[in-house]
C-alpha positions in Angstrom: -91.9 136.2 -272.8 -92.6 139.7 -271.5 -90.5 141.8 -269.8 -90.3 143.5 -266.1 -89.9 147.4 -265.9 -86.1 148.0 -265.5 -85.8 146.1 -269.5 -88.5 148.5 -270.5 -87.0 151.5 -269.4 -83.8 150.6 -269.9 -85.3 150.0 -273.4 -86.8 153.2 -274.6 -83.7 154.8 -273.2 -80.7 153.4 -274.3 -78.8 154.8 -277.1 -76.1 152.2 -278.0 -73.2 149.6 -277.0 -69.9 151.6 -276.2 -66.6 150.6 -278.0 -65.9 149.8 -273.9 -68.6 147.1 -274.2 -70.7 149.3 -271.9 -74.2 151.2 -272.6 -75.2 154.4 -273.5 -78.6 155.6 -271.6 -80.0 158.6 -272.1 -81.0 160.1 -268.9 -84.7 161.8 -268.2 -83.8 163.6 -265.2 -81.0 164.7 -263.7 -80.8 166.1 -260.2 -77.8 167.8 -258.9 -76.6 170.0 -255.5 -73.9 171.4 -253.7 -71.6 168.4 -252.6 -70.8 166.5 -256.3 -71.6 169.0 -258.7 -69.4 171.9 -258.3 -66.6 170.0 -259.2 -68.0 168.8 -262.4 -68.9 172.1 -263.5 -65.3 173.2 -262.5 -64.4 169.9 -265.2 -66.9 171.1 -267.7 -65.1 174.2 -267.8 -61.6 172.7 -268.5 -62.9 170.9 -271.2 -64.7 173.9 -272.5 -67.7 172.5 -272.6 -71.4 174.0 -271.8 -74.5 171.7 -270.6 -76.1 169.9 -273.2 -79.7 169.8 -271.9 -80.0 172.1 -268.5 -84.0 172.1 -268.9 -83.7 168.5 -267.7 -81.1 169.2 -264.9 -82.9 170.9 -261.4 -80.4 171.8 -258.4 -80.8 172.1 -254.8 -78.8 172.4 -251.8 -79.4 169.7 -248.8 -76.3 168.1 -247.0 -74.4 171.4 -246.0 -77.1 173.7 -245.4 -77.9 174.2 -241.4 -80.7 173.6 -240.0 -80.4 176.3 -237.5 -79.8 179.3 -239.3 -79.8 179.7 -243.0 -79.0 183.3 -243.6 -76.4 184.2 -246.2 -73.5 184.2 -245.6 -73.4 180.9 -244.4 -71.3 180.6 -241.0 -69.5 178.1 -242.2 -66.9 179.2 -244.9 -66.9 176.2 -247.2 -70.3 175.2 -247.1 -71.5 179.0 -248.0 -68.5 178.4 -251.0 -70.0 175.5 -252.4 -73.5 177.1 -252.4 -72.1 180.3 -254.0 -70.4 177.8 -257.1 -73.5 175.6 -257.5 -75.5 178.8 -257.5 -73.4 180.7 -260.1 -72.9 177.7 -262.3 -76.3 177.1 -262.2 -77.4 181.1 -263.3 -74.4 180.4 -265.9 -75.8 177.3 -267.4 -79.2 178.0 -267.5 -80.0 175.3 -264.6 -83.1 175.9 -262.0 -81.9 176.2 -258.8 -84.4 175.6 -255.9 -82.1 177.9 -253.5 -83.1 178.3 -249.5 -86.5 180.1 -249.3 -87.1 179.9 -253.0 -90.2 177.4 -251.2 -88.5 174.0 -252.7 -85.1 173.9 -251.4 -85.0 170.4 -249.7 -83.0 167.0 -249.9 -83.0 166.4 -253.7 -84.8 162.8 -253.4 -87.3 165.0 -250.9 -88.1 167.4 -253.6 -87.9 165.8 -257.2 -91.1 163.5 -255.9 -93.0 166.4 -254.4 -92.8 168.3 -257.2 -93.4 166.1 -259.7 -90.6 166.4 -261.6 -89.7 162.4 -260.7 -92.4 160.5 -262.8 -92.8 156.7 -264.2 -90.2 155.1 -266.9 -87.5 157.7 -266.5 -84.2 157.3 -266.4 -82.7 159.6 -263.2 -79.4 160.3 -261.7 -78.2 162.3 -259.5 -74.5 162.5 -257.3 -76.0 160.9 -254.3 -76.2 157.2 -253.4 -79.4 157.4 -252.0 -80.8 158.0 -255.8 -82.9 154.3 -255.9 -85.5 156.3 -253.6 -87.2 157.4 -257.2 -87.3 154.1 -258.3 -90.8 154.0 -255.8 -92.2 155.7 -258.7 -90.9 153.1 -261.5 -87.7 154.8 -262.7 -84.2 153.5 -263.1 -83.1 155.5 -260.8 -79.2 155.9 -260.1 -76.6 157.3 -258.1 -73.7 158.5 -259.5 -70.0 159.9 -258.9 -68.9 163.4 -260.0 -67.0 162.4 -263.2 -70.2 160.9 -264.2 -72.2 164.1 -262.8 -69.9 165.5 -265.6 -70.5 163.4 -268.3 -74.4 163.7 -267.8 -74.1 167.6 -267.8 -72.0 167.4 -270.8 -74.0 164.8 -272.8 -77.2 163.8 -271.2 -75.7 160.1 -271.4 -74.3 157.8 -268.9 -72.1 154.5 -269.6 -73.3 151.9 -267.7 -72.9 147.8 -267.7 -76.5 146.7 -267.5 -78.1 144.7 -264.5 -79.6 141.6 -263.3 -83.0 142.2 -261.9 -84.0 140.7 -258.5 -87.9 140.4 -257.5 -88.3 141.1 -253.8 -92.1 140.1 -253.1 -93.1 140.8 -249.4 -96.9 139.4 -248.9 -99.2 139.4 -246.5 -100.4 142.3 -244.2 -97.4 144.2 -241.9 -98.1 143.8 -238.2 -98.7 147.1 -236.1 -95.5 148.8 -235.5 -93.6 147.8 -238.0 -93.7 150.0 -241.0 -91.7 150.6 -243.9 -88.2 151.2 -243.0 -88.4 147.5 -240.6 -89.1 146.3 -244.1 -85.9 147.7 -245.7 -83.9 146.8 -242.8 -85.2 143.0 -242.9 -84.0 142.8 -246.5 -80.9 144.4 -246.3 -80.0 141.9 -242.8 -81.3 139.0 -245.0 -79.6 139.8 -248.1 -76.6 141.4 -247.0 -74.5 144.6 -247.7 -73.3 142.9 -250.6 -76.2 141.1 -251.5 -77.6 143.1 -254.6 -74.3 143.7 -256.5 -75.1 144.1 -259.8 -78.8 143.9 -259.3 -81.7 145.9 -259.7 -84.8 145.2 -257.1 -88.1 145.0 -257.7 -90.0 145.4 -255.0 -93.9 143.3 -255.4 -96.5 141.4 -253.1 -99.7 142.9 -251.5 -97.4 144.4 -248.6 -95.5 146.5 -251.0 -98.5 147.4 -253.1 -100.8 148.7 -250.2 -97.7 151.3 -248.9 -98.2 154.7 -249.6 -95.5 156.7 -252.3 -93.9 158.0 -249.4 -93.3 154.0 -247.9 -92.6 152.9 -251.4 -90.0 155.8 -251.2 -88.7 154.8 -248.1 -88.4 150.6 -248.9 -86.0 152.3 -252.3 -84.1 154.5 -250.4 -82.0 151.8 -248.9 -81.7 149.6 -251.8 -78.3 151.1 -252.3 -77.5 149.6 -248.3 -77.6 145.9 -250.0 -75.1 146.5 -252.7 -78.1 147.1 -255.2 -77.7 149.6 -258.4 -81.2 150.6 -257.6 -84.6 149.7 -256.6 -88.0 150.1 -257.9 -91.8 149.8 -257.3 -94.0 149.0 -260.3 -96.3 152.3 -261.0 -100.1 151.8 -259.9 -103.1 153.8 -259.6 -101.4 155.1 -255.9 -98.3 156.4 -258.0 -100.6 158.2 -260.5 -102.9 159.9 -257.9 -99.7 161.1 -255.6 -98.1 162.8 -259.1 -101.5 163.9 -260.2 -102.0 168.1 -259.4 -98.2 168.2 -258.6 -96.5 171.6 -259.5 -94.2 169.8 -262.4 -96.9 166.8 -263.4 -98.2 166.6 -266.5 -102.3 168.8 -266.3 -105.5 167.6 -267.6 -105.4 165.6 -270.9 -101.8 165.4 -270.5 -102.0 163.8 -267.3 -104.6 161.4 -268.5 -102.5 160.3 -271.6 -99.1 160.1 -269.1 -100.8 157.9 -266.6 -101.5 155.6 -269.9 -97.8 155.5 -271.2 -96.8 155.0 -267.1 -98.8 152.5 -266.9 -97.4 150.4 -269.8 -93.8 150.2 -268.1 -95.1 147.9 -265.3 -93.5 144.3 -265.6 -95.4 141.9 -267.6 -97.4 139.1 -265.5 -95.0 136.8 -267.6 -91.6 138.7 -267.2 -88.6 136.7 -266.1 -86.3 137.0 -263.6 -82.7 137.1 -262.4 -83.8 135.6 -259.6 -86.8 135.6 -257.0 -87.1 135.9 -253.3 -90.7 135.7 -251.3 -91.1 137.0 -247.8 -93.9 137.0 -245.3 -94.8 140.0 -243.9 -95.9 138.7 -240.7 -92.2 137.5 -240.4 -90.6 141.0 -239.7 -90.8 142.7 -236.5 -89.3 146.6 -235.5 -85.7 146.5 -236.4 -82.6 148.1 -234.7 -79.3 148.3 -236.4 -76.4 146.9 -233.7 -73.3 147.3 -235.6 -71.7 149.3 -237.9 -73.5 148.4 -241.4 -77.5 148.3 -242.2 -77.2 144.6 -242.3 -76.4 144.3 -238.8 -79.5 144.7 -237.0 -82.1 142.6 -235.3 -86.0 142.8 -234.6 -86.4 144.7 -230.8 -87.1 141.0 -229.5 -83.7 139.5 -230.1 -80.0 139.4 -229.0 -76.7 141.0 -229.9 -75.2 138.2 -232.0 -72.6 136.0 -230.1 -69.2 136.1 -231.8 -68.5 132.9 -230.4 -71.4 131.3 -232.7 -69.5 131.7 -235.5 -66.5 131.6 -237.4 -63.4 132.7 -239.4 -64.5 136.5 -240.5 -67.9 136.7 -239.8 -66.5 136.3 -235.8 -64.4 139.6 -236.6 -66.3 141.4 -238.2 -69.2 140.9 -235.1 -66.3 141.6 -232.6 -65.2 145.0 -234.5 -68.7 146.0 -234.7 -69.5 144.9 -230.6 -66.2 146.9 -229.9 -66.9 150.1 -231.8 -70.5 150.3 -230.6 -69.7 149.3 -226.8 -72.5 146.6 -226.9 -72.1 143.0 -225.2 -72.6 140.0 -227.3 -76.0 137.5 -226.6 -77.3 141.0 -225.1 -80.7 142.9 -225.8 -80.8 145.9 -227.7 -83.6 146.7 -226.2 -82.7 148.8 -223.1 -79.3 150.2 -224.8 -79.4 154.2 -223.4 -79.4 157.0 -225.9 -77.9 160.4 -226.4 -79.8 161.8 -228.9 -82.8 161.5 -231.3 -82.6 161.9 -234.7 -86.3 162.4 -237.4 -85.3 163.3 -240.6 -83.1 162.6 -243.6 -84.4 161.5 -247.4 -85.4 158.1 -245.8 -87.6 159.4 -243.2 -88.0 163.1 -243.5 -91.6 163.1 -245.1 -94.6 164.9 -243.6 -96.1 161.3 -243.3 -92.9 160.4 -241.1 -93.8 163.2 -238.9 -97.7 162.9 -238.7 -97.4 159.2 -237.2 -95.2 159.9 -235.2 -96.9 163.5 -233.6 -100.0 161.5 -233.1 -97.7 159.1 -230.8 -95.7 161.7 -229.2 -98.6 164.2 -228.5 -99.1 164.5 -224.6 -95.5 162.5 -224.3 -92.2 164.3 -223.5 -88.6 163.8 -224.7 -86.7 161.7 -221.9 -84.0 164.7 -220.2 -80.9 162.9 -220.7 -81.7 162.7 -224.8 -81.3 165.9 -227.0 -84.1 165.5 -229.6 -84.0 166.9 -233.1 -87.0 166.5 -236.0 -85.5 168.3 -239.5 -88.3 168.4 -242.8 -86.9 166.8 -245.9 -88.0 170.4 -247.9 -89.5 173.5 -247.2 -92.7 172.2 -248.8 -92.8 169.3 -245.8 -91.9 172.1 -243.3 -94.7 174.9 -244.3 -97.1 171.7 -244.5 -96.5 170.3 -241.2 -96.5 174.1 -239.9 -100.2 173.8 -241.6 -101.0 170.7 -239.1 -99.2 172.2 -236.0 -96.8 169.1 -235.8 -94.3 171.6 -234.7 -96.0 172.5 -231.9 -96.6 168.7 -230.9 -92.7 168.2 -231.7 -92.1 171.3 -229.6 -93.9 170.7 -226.8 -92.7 167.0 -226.3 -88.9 168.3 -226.2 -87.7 168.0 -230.0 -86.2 170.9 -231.8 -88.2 171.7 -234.9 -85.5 172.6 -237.2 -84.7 174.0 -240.5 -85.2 171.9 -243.8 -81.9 169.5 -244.9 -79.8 166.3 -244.4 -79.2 167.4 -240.8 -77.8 164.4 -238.9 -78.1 162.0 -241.6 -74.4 162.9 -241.8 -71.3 165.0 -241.2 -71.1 168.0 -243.5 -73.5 170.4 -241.4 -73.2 171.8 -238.0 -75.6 168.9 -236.9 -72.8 166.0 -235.3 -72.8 163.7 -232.9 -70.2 164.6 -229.7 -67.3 162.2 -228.5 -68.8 158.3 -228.1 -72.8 159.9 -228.2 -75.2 157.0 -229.3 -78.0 158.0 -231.5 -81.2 156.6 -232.4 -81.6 157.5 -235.9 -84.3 157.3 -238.5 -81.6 158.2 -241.6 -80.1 155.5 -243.6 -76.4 154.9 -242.6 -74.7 153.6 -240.0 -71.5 153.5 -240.4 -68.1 154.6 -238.4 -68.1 158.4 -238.2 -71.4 158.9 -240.3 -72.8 161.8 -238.3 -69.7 163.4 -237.2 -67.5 162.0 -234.2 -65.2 159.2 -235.0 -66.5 157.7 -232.4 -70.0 158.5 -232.4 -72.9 155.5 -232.8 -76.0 155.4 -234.8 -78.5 153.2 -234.2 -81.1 153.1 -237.7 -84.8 152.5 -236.8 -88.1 153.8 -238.0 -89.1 157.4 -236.9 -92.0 156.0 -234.2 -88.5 153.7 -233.0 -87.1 156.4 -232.5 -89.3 158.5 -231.0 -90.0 156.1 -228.3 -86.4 155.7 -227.6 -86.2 159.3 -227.2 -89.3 159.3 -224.6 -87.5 156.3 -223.1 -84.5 157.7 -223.0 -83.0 154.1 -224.1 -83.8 152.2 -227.1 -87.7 150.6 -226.7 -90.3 148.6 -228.2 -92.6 150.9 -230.0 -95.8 148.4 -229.7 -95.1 148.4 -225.8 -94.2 152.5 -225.4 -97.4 153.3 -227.1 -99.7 150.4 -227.5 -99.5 149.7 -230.8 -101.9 146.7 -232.0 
């Protein structure tokens, strides 16, 4: 019997069973910024201990930084406090540190695949849920808390229970319109929030396959949204020739004897299975998050859910979620008026996000009741689509062209949302208070979603606003 990827890796990595009945695994990578590492390094010190291997630790700094300006000091007194700790424990320990205007500063799961440094059959973790997006590239790829941020520092190690491994096949050819976030959003509504506790996903089938690195990294992203460890894409001949001339990628004959290692972590045509799901591409339509999780959300085509169709929890939890986003039940979505539009975040902030959606936008403007924001994952994306002009085609359809960062993907910059504001965002979360009212809404979609709500002024069908087929 062969084996699928997340045995191999797990494999070559781990270093033993714990008296706790847990695992030792080595980890490969590990990425670190502002939020969930100072706090570890302030541990670290109290135990006296230094960082065991900081040549495989890089740091950035992504969900405080503004993305208005980002001269020093920062405005904001906390924020500029945790950049001045991750900065000096970083100089201390010997840590890179891709700092704002250093030309990689960006959201960490923005920058370790641009740069290379995120490559097949590692191990990576990092103090951020939204970790799995690495796994595109055929890594175990996790997200971690700060005590475990700790322990990595301090040992290079991580305990961990091992997982069951889901395959996740989507075949056939996606329709026009729908792109890789509608996939991710299908999955997670199908599967539920809770549906991949204490799995791994695999991600297979041609629809998967033919994505780009940047899809791929999208479809992982979210795999933390189902209850999943992580998520991961077997690594192909499109994984090898996005890594190959990146800045931290293995060069020449090194390259060429990488891509063969890389390519021996793909599953086995005859590795088993936890379990196996199959969906048809053709099935999934552009998808709009209603309520309060990333499950709840339909295709543009369909109703609100009607409370009254079910029962016992399931009818509360639809009513809460009805109530807090001021939707009716057995309603469209379609139609539902926006404040504000949101392109950015480690799940859509690539320059591919904001090519497709210039070439839609282009001649367009931003509807006047809808504030319009588009943030770069990194400084690489933002000097790249400078290179293309997308910020002029952003700028003159009514979007501000902002600074590189998490922006609006949540609360801990200057970017919020105001009183009950409803926003048509292409981040990841959607939960109560995410980007910064208590009672703000977010509404998830794919960047070219959102862009025609914001034309709209009210969320649209994409196909129909531009004329997709």
């Amino acid at each position: 019997m062969g084996k699928n990827l997340y045995q191999k890796v797990w494999d070559d990595h781990v270093v033993g069973q714990l008296e706790s009945g847990q695992y030792q695994l080595f980890i490969a990578l590990h990425l670190i910024h502002e939020v969930t590492s100072p706090q570890a390094f302030g541990m670290l010190k109290d135990k006296g201990l230094g960082v065991a291997y900081p040549q495989r630790t890089f740091a950035t700094v992504d969900h405080i930084i503004p993305t208005t300006d980002q001269s020093r000091p920062l405005s904001d007194d906390m924020a500029e406090k945790m950049i001045q700790v991750l900065s000096d424990a970083t100089e201390e320990a010997g840590i890179e540190f891709f700092a704002p205007k250093s030309g990689s500063q960006g959201i960490v799961h923005v920058v370790g695949p641009e740069l290379g440094l995120t490559q097949p059959g590692m191990t990576i973790c990092c103090g951020d849920s939204h970790t799995s997006t690495h796994g595109a590239f055929g890594c175990i790829a996790l997200g971690i808390g700060t005590s475990q941020v700790r322990d990595v520092l301090a040992s290079q190690t991580l305990a961990i229970d091992p997982l069951k491994v889901r395959r996740i096949s989507v075949e056939g050819k996606l329709s026009a319109g729908v792109t890789a976030k509608d996939v991710t959003l299908h999955i997670i509504r199908m599967l539920g929030v809770n549906g991949g506790v204490g799995f791994a996903y695999e991600y297979a089938g041609s629809a998967i396959e033919s994505m780009t690195m940047e899809e791929r990294m999208t479809v992982c992203n979210m795999s933390i949204e189902g209850g999943a460890r992580c998520g991961y894409i077997n690594p192909d001949q499109t994984t090898f020739d996005f890594l190959q001339g990146k800045e931290r990628s293995p060069q020449g004959a090194e390259f060429d004897s990488a891509v063969e290692r890389w390519k021996s972590y793909a599953s086995d045509a005859d590795a088993s299975y936890d379990d196996e799901i199959v969906i048809q591409a053709a099935e999934i339509k552009p998808t709009v998050t209603w309520g309060i999780t990333p499950a709840q959300s339909i295709s543009i085509e369909e109703l609100t859910p009607d409370p009254e169709a079910v029962e016992g929890l399931d009818k509360d939890l639809i009513n809460d979620a009805l109530s807090y986003m001021k939707l009716a039940a057995n309603a469209p979505i379609k139609g539902t008026k926006i404040d504000v539009a949101f392109i950015g975040s480690c799940t859509n902030g690539r320059l591919s996000d904001f090519e497709a959606v210039a070439k839609l936008i282009e001649g367009r403007h931003v509807a006047s009741n809808v504030k319009a924001i588009a943030v770069p994952g990194s400084e690489k994306v933002d000097v790249a689509a400078r290179a293309l002009g997308l910020h002029e085609i952003f700028e003159a359809a009514g979007f501000e062209w902002r600074l590189p960062g998490c922006s609006m993907c949540l609360a801990m910059n200057p970017d919020k949302l105001v009183g009950d504001e409803i926003c048509a965002s292409s981040s990841n979360r959607n939960f109560v208070g995410r980007q910064g009212s208590p009672t703000g809404r977010t509404l998830l979609m794919s960047p070219m979603m959102v862009a025609a709500a914001a034309i709209e002024g009210q969320v649209a069908d994409a196909r129909e606003v531009f004329g997709l087929e």
